[in-house]
DRENNUZA-845419 format. One record per residue (C-alpha): residue in three letters; residue number from 0; x, y, z. Coordinates in steps of 0.25 Angstrom, whole numbers. Each point is the difference from the previous one (the first is absolute). Layout:
N
[r 'Ala' NUM [X Y Z]] ...
# end
This chain:
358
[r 'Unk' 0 [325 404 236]] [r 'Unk' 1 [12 4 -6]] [r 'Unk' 2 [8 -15 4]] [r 'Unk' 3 [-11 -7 -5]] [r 'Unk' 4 [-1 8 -15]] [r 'Unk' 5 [15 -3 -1]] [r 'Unk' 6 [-1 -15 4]] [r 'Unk' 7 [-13 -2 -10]] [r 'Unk' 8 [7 7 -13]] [r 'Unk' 9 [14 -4 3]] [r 'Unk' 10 [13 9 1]] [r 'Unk' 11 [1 2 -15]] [r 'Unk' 12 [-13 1 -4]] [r 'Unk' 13 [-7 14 -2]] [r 'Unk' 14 [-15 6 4]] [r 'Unk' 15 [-9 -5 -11]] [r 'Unk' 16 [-8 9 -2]] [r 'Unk' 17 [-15 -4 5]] [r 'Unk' 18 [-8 3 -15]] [r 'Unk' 19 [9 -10 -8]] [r 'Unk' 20 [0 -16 1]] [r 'Unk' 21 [12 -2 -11]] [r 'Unk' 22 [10 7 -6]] [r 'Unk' 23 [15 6 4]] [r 'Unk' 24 [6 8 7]] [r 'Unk' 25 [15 5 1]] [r 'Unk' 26 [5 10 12]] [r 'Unk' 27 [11 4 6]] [r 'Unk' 28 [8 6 10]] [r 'Unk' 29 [15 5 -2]] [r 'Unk' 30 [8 7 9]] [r 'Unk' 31 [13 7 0]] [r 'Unk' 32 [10 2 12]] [r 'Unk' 33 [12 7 5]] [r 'Unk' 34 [7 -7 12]] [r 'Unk' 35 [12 5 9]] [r 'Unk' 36 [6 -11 9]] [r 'Unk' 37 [13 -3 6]] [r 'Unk' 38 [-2 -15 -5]] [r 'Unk' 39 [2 4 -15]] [r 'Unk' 40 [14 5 3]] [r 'Unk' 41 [5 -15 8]] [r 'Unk' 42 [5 -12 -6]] [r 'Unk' 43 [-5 -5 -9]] [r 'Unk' 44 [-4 11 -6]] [r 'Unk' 45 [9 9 2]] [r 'Unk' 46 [-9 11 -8]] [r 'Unk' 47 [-5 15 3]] [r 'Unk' 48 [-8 3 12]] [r 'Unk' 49 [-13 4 -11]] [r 'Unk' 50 [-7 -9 -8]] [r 'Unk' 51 [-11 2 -9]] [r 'Unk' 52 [-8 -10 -6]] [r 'Unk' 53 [-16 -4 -4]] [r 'Unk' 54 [-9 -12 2]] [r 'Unk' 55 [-12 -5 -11]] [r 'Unk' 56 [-12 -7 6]] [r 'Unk' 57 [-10 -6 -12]] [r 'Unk' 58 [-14 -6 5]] [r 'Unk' 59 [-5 -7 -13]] [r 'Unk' 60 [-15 -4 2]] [r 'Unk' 61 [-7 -9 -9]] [r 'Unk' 62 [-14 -2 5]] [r 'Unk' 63 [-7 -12 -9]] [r 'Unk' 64 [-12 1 8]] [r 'Unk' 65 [-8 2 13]] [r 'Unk' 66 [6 -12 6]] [r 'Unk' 67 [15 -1 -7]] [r 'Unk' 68 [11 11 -2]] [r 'Unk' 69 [14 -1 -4]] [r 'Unk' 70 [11 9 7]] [r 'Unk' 71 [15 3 3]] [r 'Unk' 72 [10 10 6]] [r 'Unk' 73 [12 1 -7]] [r 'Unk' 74 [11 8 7]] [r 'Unk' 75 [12 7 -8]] [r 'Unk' 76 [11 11 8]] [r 'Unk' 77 [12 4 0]] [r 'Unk' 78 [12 -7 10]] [r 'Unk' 79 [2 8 9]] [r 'Unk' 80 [-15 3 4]] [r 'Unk' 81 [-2 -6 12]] [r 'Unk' 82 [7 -1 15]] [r 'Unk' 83 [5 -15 0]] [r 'Unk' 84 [7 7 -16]] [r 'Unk' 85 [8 9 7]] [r 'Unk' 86 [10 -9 5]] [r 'Unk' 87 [2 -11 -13]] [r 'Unk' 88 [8 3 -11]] [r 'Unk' 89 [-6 4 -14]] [r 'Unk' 90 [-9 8 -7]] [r 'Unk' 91 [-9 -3 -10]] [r 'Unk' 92 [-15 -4 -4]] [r 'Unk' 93 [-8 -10 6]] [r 'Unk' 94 [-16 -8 -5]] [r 'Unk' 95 [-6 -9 9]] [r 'Unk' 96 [-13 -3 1]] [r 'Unk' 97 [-8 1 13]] [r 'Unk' 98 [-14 -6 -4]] [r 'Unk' 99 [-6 -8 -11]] [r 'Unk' 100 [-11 -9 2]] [r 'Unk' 101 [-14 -2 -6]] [r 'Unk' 102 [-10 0 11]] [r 'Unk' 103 [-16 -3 3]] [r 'Unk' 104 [-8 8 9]] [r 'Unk' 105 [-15 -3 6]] [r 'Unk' 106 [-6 12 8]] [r 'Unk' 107 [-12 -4 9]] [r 'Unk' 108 [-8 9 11]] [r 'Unk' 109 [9 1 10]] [r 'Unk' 110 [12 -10 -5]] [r 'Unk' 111 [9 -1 -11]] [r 'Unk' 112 [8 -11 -6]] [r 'Unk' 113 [13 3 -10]] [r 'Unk' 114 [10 -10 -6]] [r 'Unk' 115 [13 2 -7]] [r 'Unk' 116 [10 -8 -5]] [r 'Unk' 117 [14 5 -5]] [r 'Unk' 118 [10 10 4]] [r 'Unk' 119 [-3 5 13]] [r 'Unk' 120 [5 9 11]] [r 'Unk' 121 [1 -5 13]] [r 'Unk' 122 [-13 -1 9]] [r 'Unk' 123 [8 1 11]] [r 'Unk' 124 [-2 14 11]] [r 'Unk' 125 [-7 12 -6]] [r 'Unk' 126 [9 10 -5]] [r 'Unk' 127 [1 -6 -15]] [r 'Unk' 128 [-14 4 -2]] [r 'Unk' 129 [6 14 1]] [r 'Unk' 130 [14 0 -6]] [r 'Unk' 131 [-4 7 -12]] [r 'Unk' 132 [8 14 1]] [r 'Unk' 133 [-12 7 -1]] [r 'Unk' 134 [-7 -6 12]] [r 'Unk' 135 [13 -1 8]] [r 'Unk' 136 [-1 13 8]] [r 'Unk' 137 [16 -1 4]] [r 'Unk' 138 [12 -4 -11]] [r 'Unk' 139 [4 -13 5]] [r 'Unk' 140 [-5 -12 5]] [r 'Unk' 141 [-2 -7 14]] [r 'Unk' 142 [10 -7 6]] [r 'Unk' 143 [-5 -15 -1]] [r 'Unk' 144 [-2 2 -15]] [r 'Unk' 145 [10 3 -10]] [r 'Unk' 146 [0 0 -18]] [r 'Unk' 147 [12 -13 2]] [r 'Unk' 148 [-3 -6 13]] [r 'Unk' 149 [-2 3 15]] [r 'Unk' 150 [-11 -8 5]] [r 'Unk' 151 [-9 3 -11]] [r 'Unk' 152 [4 2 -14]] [r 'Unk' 153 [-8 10 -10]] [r 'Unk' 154 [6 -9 -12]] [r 'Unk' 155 [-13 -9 -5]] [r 'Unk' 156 [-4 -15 4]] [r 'Unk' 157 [-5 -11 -11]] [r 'Unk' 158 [-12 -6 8]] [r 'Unk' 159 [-14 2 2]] [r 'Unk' 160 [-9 9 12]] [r 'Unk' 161 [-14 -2 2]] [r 'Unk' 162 [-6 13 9]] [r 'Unk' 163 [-12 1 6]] [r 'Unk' 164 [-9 9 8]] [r 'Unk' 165 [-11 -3 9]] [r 'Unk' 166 [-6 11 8]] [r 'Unk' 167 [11 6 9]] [r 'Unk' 168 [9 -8 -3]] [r 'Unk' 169 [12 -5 -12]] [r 'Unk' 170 [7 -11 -3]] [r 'Unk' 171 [10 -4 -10]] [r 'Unk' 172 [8 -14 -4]] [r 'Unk' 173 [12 1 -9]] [r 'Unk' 174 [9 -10 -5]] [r 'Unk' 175 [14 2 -7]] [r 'Unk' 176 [10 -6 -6]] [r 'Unk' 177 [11 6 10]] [r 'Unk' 178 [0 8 13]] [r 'Unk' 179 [-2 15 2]] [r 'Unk' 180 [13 3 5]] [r 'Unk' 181 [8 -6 -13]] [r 'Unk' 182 [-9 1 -11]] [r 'Unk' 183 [4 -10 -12]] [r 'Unk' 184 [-4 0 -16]] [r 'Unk' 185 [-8 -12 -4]] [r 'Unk' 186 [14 -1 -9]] [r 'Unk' 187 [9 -3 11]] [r 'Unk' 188 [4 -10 8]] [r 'Unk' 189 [-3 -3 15]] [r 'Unk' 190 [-16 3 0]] [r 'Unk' 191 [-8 -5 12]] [r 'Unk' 192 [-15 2 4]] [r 'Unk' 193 [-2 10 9]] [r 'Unk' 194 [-13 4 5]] [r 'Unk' 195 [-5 14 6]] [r 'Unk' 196 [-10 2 8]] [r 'Unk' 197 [-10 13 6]] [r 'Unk' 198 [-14 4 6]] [r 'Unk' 199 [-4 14 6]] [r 'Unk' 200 [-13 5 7]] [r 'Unk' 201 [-5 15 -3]] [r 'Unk' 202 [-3 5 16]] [r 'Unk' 203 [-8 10 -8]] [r 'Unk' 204 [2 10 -13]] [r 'Unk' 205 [15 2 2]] [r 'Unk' 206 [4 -8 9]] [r 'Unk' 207 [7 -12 -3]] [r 'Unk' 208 [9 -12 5]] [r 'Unk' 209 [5 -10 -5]] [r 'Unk' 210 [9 -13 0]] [r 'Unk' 211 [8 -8 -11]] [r 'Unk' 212 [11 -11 -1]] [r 'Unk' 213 [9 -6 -9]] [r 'Unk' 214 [6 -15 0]] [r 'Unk' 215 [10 -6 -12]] [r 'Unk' 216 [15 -4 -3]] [r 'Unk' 217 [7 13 -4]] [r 'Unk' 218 [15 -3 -2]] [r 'Unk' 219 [6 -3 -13]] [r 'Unk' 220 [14 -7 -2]] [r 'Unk' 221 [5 14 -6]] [r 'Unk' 222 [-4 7 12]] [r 'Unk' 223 [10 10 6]] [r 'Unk' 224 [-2 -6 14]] [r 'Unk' 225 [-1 -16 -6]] [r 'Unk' 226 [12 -6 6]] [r 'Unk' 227 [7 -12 -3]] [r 'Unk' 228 [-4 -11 9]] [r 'Unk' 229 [-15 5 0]] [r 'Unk' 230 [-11 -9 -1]] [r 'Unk' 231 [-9 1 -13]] [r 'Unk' 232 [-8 14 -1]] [r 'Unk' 233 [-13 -8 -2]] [r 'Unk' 234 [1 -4 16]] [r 'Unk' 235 [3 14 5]] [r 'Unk' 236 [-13 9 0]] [r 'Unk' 237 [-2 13 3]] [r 'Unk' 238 [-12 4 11]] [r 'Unk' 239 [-5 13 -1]] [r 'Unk' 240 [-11 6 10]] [r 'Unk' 241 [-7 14 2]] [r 'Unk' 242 [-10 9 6]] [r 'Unk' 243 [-5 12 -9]] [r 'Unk' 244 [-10 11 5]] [r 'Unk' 245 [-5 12 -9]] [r 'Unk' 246 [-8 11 3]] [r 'Unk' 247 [-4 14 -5]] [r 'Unk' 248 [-9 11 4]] [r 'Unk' 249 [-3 13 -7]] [r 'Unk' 250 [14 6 -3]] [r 'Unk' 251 [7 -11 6]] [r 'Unk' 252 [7 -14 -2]] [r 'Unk' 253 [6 -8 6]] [r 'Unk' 254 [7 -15 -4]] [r 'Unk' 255 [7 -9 8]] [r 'Unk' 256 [8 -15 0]] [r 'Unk' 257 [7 -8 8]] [r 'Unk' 258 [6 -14 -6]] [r 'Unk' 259 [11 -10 4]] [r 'Unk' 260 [9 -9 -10]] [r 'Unk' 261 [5 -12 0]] [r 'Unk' 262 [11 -8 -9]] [r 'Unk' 263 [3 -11 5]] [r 'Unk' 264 [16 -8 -3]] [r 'Unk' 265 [5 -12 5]] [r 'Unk' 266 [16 4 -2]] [r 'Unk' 267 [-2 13 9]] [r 'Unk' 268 [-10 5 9]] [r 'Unk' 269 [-14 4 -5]] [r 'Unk' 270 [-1 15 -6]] [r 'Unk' 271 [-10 8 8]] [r 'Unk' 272 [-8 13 -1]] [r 'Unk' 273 [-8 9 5]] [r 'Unk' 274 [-6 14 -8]] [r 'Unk' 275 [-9 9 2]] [r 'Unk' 276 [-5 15 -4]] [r 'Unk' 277 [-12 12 4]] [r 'Unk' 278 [-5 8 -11]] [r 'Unk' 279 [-7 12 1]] [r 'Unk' 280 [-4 10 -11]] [r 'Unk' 281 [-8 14 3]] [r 'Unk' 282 [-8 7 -12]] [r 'Unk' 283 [4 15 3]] [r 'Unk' 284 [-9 5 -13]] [r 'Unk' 285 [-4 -6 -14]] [r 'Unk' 286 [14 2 -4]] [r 'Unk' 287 [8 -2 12]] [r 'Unk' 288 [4 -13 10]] [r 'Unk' 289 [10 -4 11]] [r 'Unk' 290 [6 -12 2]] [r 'Unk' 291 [9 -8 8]] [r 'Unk' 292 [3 -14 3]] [r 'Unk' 293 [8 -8 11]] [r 'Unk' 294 [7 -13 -3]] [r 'Unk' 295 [8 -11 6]] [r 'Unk' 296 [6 -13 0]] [r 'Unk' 297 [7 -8 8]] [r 'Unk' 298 [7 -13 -7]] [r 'Unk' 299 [4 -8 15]] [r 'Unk' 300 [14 -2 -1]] [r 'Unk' 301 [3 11 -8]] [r 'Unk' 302 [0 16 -1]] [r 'Unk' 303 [-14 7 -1]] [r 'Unk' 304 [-4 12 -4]] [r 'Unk' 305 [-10 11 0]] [r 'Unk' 306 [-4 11 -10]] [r 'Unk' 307 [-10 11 1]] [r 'Unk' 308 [-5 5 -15]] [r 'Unk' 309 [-8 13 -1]] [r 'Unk' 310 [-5 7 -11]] [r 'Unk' 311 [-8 13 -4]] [r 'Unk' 312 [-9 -3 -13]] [r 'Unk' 313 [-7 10 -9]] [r 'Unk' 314 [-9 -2 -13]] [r 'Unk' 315 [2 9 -10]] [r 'Unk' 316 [-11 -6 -8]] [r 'Unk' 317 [-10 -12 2]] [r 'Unk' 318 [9 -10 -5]] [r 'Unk' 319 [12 5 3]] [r 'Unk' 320 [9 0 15]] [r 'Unk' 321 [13 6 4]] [r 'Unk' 322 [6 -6 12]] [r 'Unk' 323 [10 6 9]] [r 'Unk' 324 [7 -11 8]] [r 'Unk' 325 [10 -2 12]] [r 'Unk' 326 [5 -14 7]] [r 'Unk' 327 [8 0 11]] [r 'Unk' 328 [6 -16 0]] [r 'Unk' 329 [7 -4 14]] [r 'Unk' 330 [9 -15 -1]] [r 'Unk' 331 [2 -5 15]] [r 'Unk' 332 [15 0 3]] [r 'Unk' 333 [3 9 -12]] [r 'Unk' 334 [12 8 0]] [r 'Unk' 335 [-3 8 -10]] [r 'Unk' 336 [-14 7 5]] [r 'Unk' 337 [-13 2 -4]] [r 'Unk' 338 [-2 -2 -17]] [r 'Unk' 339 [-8 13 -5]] [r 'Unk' 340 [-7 -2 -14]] [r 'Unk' 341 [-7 13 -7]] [r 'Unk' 342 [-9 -4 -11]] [r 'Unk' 343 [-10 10 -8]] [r 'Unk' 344 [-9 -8 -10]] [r 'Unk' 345 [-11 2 -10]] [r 'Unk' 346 [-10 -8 -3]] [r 'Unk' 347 [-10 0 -12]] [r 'Unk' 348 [-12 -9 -1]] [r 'Unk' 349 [-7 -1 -13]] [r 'Unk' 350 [-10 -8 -9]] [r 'Unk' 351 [6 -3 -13]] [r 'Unk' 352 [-15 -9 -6]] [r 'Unk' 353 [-11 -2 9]] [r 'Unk' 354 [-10 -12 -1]] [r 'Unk' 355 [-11 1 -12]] [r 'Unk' 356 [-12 -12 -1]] [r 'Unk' 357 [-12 -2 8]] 
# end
C-alpha cells in the first residue's frame, strides 16, 4: 500500500488532505548532519576528518481541483552533505529541483489512473519513493542509486509518467529526455529519449514485488568516460533491469533490490554492473527504531565493494527524528582497509500552509 500511495502522488507531492479539493500546501523536511570519514581528509580534499552540513527539501502543492494539482521538490544543501561530496573538492550551496510537474488523477473502485508531465524523478526501482531523510531510516543511500550518478540518479528527468493501479497490481510508463544514470537539463546539449518502465503485484497487505526497466542513450560528448574515437552518444544506450520485494509486518520492514546496468561503447568494452541491498528496520517503541542495510556492487572488470550501514533512531517529537548512523564500506583489493563513516543527523518535518477550499 505504501508503493502504491507513492507511485499515485509522486515523490514530491504531499498528502492532500482528504476534506479539501483545491488549494496549497507547502511542507517541508530539513535536516542537519555531522559526518566523520577518512575520505574527507584524501585528495582532493584534503580537509578535516568532521564535517558539518544541512539539506532543505520543499514539497510545493497546488491542487486546482479533484482531478489536477501542481507540485515540485526543490532540493537546497550545503557541499559537503552527502557521501559521493566527500571526496571532490569545494564547498559551497547548491538548488536543484528534483520535481515539477502538473498532474491529473482519476480514482475509480479498485483502479487509479495519474498523469504528469514535467520534472520528474526517475520511475526506475523502489527506493526513490523513500529518499526523503525523514522516511530513510538509515543516513545514506543504496548502492545502485546515488544524488550524481551510479545506475540511478536522484537529480530530476523532463518527461512525462502515466501510473496506474488495477487491483493487486501497478504499473507505470515514463519518458525522458535523457537516462537515469546521467541526468541532463532541458538546456544542455546531448539529450536523447530514454524510456522507464515498472509493474508490481501486492502478494497480500505488505507484501510486495516488483519489476522495472530503463532503455535510452545516456552518454554526452563532455562525459568523463566519452573517448575520442567513440561513436555518437545517441547509439550507445544504457539498459537497466531489476527485481524489488517489500514487506512489512507489525514492528517490521523489510526492503529489498536487485538491478544490473549496462553502458554500452564501441571504442572499449561495454560498462557492466550489478547492485543490490537488504533493508530491514525494527520499531523498538513509539520513539525508538533499528536499522541496518547491506549493499553491494560488482562493476565486471573492475573493483566491487560492499558496505554495511546501521543506524539507531529516536523521535523526540512527532515530527522530529535523530539518527545515529555507522557504515563500514569494504573496496575489493583495497590497500587501505575498510572506510568507516560516523554520521548523527536530525531531521525535522513540518507543514508551513496546508490546503483550504472544498
Amino acid at each position: 500500500m505504501i508503493f502504491k500511495i507513492g507511485l499515485l502522488c509522486g515523490v514530491a507531492a504531499a498528502v492532500w488532505a482528504q476534506e479539501a479539493e483545491s488549494g496549497f500546501e507547502l511542507r517541508s523536511t530539513v535536516s542537519m548532519e555531522a559526518a566523520q570519514s577518512q575520505d574527507l581528509t584524501e585528495a582532493p580534499r584534503d580537509g578535516a576528518p568532521v564535517v558539518g552540513g544541512f539539506q532543505a527539501l520543499l514539497y510545493p502543492t497546488w491542487k486546482l481541483d479533484s482531478h489536477w494539482a501542481v507540485s515540485g521538490a526543490i532540493q537546497v544543501h550545503s557541499r559537503p552533505y552527502f557521501p559521493e561530496e566527500f571526496s571532490t573538492q569545494g564547498y559551497g550551496l547548491k538548488a536543484n529541483i528534483l520535481n515539477a510537474n502538473v498532474s491529473y488523477s482519476q480514482f475509480w473502485g479498485k483502479g487509479s489512473l495519474v498523469v504528469r508531465v514535467g520534472q520528474l524523478t526517475s520511475a526506475f526501482g523502489s527506493f526513490l519513493l523513500r529518499y526523503d531523510p525523514s522516511a530513510n531510516p538509515l543516513t545514506g543511500v543504496p548502492a545502485g542509486y546515488g544524488y550524481y550518478g551510479n545506475g540511478v540518479a536522484i537529480e530530476g528527468l523532463a518527461g512525462a509518467q502515466v501510473d496506474s493501479t488495477i487491483g493487486p497490481f501497478d504499473m507505470r510508463a515514463q519518458f525522458t529526455n535523457s537516462s537515469p544514470a546521467n541526468p541532463r537539463s532541458v538546456f544542455d546539449k546531448d539529450q536523447y529519449a530514454n524510456w522507464t518502465g515498472g509493474a508490481g503485484y501486492t502478494i497480500r497487505q505488505g507484501f510486495r514485488v516488483g519489476v522495472s526497466a530503463y532503455r535510452g542513450p545516456y552518454l554526452d560528448r563532455q562525459y568523463a568516460f566519452y573517448f575520442p574515437g567513440e561513436a555518437r552518444p545517441h547509439d550507445l544506450p544504457a539498459t537497466a533491469y531489476g527485481l524489488d520485494v517489500q514487506w512489512g509486518q507489525g514492528p517490521w520492514n523489510v526492503y529489498g533490490e536487485l538491478s544490473h546496468f549496462q553502458m554500452t561503447y564501441k571504442a572499449i568494452r561495454d560498462f557492466n554492473m550489478h547492485t543490490g541491498y537488504a533493508e530491514v528496520r525494527r520499531v523498538i517503541s513509539p520513539r525508538w527504531f533499528t536499522a541496518a542495510r547491506i549493499n553491494y556492487m560488482r562493476p565486471l572488470g573492475f573493483r566491487g565493494s560492499e558496505a554495511y550501514e546501521m543506524a539507531a533512531g529516536f523521535r523526540p517529537a512527532a515530527n522530529q527524528l535523530l539518527k545515529f548512523g555507522y557504515t563500514i564500506e569494504h573496496v575489493t583489493g583495497s590497500p587501505d582497509g575498510p572506510d568507516h563513516e560516523v554520521t548523527i543527523q536530525f531531521v525535522t518535518s513540518f507543514r508551513a500552509f496546508g490546503l483550504t477550499g472544498k
